[in-house]
C-alpha positions in Angstrom: 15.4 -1.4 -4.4 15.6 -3.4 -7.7 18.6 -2.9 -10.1 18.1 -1.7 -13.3 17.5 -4.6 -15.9 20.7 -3.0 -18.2 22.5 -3.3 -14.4 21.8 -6.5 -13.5 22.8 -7.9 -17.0 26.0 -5.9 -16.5 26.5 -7.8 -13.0 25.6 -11.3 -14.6 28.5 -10.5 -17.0 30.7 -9.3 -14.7 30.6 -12.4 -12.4 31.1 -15.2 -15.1 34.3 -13.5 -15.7 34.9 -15.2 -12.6 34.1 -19.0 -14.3 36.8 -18.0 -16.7 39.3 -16.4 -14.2 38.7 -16.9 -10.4 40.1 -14.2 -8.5 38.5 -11.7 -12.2 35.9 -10.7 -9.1 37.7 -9.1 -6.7 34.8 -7.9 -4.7 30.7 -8.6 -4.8 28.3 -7.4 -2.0 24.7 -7.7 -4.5 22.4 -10.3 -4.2 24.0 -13.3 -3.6 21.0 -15.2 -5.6 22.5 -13.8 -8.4 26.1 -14.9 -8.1 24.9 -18.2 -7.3 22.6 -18.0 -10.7 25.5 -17.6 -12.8 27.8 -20.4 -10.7 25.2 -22.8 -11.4 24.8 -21.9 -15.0 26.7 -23.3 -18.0 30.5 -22.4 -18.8 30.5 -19.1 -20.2 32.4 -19.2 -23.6 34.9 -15.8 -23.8 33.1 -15.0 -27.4 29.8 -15.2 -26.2 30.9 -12.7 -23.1 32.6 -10.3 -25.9 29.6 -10.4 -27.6 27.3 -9.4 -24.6 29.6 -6.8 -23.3 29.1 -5.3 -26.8 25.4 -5.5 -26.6 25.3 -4.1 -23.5 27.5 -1.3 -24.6 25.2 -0.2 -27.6 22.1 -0.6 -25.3 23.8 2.1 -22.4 22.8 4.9 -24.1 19.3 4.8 -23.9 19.2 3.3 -20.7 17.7 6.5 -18.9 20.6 6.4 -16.4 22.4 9.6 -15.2 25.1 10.4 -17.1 27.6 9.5 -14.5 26.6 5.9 -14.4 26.2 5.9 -17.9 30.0 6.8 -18.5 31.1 4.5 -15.7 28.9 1.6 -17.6 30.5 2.7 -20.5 34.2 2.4 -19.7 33.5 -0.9 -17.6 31.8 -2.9 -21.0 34.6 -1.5 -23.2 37.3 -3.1 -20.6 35.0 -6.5 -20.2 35.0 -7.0 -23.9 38.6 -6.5 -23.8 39.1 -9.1 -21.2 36.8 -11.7 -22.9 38.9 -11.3 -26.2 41.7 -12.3 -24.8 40.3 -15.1 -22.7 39.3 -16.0 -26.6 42.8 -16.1 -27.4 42.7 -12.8 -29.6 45.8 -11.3 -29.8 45.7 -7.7 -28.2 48.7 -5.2 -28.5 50.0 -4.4 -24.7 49.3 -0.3 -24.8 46.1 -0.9 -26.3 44.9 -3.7 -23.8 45.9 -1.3 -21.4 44.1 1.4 -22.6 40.6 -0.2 -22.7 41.3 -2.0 -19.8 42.0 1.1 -17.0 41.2 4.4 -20.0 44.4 5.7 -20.4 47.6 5.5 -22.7 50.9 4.6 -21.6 54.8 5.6 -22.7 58.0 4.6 -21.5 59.5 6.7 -18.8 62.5 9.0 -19.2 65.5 7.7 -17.9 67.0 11.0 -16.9 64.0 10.9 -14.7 65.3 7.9 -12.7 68.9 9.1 -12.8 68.3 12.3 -10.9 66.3 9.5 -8.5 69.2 7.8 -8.1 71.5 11.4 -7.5 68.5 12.2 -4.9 68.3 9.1 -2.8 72.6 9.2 -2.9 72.8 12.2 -1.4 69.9 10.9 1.0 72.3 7.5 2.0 75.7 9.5 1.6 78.3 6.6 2.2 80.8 5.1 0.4 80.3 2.1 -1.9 77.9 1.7 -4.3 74.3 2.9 -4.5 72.6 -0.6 -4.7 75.0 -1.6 -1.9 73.9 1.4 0.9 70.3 0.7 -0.4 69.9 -3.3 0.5 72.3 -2.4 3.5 69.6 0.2 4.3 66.6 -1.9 3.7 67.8 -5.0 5.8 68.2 -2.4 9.1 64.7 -1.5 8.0 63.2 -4.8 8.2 60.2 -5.4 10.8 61.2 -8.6 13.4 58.5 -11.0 12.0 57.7 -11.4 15.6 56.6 -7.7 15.9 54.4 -7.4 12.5 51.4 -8.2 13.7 51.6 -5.4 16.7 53.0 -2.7 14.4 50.1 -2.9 11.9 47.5 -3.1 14.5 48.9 0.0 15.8 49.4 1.9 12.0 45.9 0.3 11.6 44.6 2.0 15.0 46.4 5.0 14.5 45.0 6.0 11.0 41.1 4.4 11.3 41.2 7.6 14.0 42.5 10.2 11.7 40.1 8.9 8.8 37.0 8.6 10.9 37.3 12.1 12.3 38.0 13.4 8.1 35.8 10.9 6.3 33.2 9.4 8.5 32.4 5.5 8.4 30.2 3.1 9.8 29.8 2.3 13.4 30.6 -1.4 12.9 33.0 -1.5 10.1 36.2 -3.3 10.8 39.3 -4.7 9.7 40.8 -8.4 9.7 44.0 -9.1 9.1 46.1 -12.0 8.1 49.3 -13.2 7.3 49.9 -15.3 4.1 52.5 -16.7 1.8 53.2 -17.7 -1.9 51.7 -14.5 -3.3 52.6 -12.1 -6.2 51.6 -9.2 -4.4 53.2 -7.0 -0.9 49.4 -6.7 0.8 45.7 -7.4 -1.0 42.3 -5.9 0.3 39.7 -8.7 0.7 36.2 -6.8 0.5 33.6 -8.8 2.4 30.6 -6.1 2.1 28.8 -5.0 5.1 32.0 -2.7 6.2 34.3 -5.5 6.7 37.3 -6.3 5.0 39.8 -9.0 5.3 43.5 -7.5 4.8 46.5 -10.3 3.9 50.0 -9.7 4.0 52.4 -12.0 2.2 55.0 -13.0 4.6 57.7 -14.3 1.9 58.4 -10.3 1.4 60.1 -8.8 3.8 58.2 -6.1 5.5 59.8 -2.5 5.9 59.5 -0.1 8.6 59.1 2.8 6.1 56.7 0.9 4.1 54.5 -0.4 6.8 52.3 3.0 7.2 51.8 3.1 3.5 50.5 -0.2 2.7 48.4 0.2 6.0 47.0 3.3 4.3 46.8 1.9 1.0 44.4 -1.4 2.4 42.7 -0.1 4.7 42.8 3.8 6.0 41.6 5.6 4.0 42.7 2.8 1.4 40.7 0.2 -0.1 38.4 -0.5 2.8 37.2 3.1 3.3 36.5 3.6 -0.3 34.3 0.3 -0.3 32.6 1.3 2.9 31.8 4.8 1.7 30.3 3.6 -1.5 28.5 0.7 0.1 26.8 3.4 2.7 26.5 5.8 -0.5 25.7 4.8 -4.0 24.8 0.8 -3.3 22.4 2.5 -0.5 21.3 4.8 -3.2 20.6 2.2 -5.3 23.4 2.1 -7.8 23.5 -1.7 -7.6 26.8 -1.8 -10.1 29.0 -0.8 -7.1 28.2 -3.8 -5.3 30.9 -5.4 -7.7 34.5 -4.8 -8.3 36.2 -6.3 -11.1 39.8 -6.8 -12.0 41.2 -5.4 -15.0 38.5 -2.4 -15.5 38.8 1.8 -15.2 37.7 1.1 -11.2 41.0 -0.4 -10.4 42.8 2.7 -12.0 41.1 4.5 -9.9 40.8 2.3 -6.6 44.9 2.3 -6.6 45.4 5.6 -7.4 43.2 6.4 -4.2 45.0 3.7 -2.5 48.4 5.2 -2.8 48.0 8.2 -2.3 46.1 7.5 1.0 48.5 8.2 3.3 49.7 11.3 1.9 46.2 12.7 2.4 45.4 12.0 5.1 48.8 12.5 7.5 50.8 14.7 4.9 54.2 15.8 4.8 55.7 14.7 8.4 54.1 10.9 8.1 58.0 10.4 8.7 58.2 11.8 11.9 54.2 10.9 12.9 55.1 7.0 11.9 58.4 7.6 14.1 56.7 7.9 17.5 54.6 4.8 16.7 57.3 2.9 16.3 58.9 4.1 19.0 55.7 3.0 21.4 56.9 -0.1 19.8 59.9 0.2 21.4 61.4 0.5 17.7 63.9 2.7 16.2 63.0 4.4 12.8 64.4 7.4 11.5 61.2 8.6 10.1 62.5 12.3 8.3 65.3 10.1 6.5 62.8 7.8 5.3 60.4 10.8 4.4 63.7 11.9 2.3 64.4 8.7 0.7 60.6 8.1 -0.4 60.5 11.4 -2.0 63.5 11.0 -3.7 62.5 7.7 -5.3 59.1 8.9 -6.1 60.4 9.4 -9.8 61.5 5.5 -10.1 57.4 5.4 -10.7 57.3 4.6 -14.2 60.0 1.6 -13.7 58.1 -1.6 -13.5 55.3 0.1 -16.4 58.4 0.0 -18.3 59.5 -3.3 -17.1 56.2 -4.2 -18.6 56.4 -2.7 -22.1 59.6 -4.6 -22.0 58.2 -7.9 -21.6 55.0 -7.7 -23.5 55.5 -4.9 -25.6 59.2 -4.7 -26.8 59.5 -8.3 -26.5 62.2 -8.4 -23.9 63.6 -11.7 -22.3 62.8 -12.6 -18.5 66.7 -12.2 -17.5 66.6 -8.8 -19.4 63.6 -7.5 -17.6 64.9 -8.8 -14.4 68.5 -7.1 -15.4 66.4 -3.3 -16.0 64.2 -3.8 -12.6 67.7 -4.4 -10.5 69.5 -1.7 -12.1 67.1 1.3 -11.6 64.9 -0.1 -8.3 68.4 -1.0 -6.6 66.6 -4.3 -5.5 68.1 -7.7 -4.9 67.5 -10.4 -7.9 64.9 -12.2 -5.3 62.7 -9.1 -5.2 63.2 -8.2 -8.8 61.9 -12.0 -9.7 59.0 -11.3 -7.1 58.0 -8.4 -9.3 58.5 -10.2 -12.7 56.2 -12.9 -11.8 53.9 -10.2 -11.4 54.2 -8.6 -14.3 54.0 -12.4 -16.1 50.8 -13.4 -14.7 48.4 -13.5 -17.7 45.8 -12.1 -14.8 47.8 -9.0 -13.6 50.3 -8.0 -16.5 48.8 -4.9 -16.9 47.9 -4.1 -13.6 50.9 -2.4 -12.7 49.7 0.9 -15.0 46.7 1.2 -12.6 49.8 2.4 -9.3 51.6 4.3 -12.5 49.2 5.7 -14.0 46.2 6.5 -11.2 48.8 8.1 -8.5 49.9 10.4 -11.4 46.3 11.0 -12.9 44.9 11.6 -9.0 47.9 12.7 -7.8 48.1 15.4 -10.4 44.0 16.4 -9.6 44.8 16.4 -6.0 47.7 18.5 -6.0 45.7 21.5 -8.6 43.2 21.8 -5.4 43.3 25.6 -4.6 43.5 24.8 -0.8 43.6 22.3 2.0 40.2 22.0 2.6 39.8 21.5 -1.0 42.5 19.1 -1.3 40.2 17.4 1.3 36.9 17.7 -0.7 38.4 16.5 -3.5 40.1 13.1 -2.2 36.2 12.6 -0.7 34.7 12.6 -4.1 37.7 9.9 -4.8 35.7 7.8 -2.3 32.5 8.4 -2.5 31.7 9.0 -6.6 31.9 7.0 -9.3 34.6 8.3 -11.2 36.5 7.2 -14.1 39.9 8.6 -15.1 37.9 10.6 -18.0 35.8 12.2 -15.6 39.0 13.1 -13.8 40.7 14.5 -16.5 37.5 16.1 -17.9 37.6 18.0 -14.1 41.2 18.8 -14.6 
């Protein structure tokens, strides 16, 4: 089926984001005579892309597309301009880059918030000496031997593909690669391949964590990343919505692809993943106290907003590197190692932003999800997540 001429000019634009960026395309599965098109074509200049995106922009309204793909178009050419202006060296406030990159306005946290996190998870580690002390005491006993990683997230990986493909059915031949790398900003990344296979890397210089382990399993693959990007791939690109075949950073899709993402093992296992990722583990022939670390996660959930604030510091507020580092430590309880690991994050000129899309989409789709009347709607609803081409507008619009 051919694309529609306003699509395809949206995809050409898309991927020369990626002469200016590499790593801007996180995922294209559309004619590859295309991609190769744009590789072979002259540098694009950022100006000339803002310009485009602009055109493009003015032109989607009397495109004749359904108003669905017409918003989604929409939001995506407002967040491409963004991105090409500040390749051009245009000077972009943070909230407002923010806001037209991923369609929604930030705010600093309330600290009061992350105090009564702090009163939750020491009741949770009750001990004596400090907080910050029984935490990193805590993590190290939750550490995964490096020489058991790869047979605990096979198994998390086996465990939840079953649960997902009984709930949300996928492809016969889709599968799951994964690998272990280094010298990366991130904990795990989803590497989209198309044709229901996804290649799944997880950076070895963090240490991996028992309790974490199911959730970033969940978040990458089942019914993570890789099940939303199988669903749409069987779906709308097989329905001929050719501007899902490509994923780009920085845009209202990553908003929503994380939100999904972390809240993907809450959806599908629920309250009791604890004691569910317990007897895993102890197949394993590991110990994990699975309704502690249940406890501990719930109690931290309200530490959310930290590293968006972390953010507003350093681009926003105009906070120093050692300040920033200083504010991560204090309310995450994490070592200065990790808290640098997450400032060089929040530095790259790629990702500084990102770190709104895990804010900001788990409380947008968290906060749809949890208004579901019922289970089964609950159910329906985190299906839509994966299989429509929402935007956090249309999610709020719903809500």
């Amino acid at each position: 089926m051919e694309a529609h001429p306003l699509v395809t000019e949206y995809l050409r634009l898309g991927l020369a984001f990626d002469r200016l960026e590499e790593g801007f395309v996180d995922a294209y599965t559309g004619d590859p005579a295309l991609r190769r098109a744009v590789q072979n074509a002259p540098a694009p200049q950022p100006r000339e892309l803002a310009r485009r995106a602009a055109d493009l922009r003015a032109a989607v309204p009397d495109a004749g597309l359904s108003p669905q793909r017409a918003e989604f178009l929409d939001v995506h050419l407002r967040a491409l301009q963004c991105s090409a202006r500040k390749f051009a060296g245009d000077e972009i406030g943070f909230v407002e880059e923010v806001w037209a990159y991923f369609d929604v306005d930030i705010a600093p946290g309330d600290v009061a918030d992350y105090r009564d996190a702090h009163r939750q998870m020491d009741e949770v580690l009750a001990g004596d000496g400090l907080l910050a002390e029984r935490m990193a005491a805590h993590r190290k006993a939750d550490e995964i031997p490096p020489e058991r990683l790869s047979v605990c997230v096979e198994a998390f990986s086996s465990a939840l593909r079953e649960l997902v493909r009984a709930r949300y059915p996928l492809p016969d031949h889709e599968h799951v690669t994964y690998e272990v790398v280094g010298d990366k900003p991130w904990s795990g990344f989803n590497y989209y391949l198309g044709n229901y296979h996804s290649r799944v890397a997880i950076n070895s210089d963090l240490k991996q964590h028992m309790a974490h382990l199911p959730q970033l399993i969940a978040h990458e693959s089942y019914p993570g990343h890789h099940t939303e990007h199988c669903r749409k791939e069987a779906g709308l690109v097989a329905d001929g919505q050719a501007e899902q075949t490509l994923f780009l950073v920085n845009t209202p899709q990553c908003l929503m692809a994380e939100g999904l993402a972390d809240l993907a093992l809450r959806s599908v296992v629920g309250p009791g993943w604890g004691k569910w990722a317990q007897e895993i583990y102890a197949d394993l022939g590991l110990r994990f106290d699975g309704e502690r670390a249940e406890r501990l996660s719930n109690a931290s959930a309200k530490l959310l907003g930290v590293r968006q604030d972390a953010a507003l510091l350093l681009h926003d507020r105009g906070r120093t590197h050692d300040e920033v580092a200083e504010f991560l430590q204090t309310w995450t309880l994490v070592t200065p190692d990790r808290a640098r690991q997450s400032l060089r994050f929040l530095s790259s000129p790629l990702w500084r932003a990102y770190i709104s899309t895990y804010v900001e989409g788990y409380r947008l789709l968290g906060g749809w999800l949890d208004r579901a009347v019922d289970a089964d709607d609950r159910v329906d609803r985190f299906r839509r997540l994966l299989d429509e081409p929402l935007t956090p507008g249309a999610v709020r619009a719903a809500a």
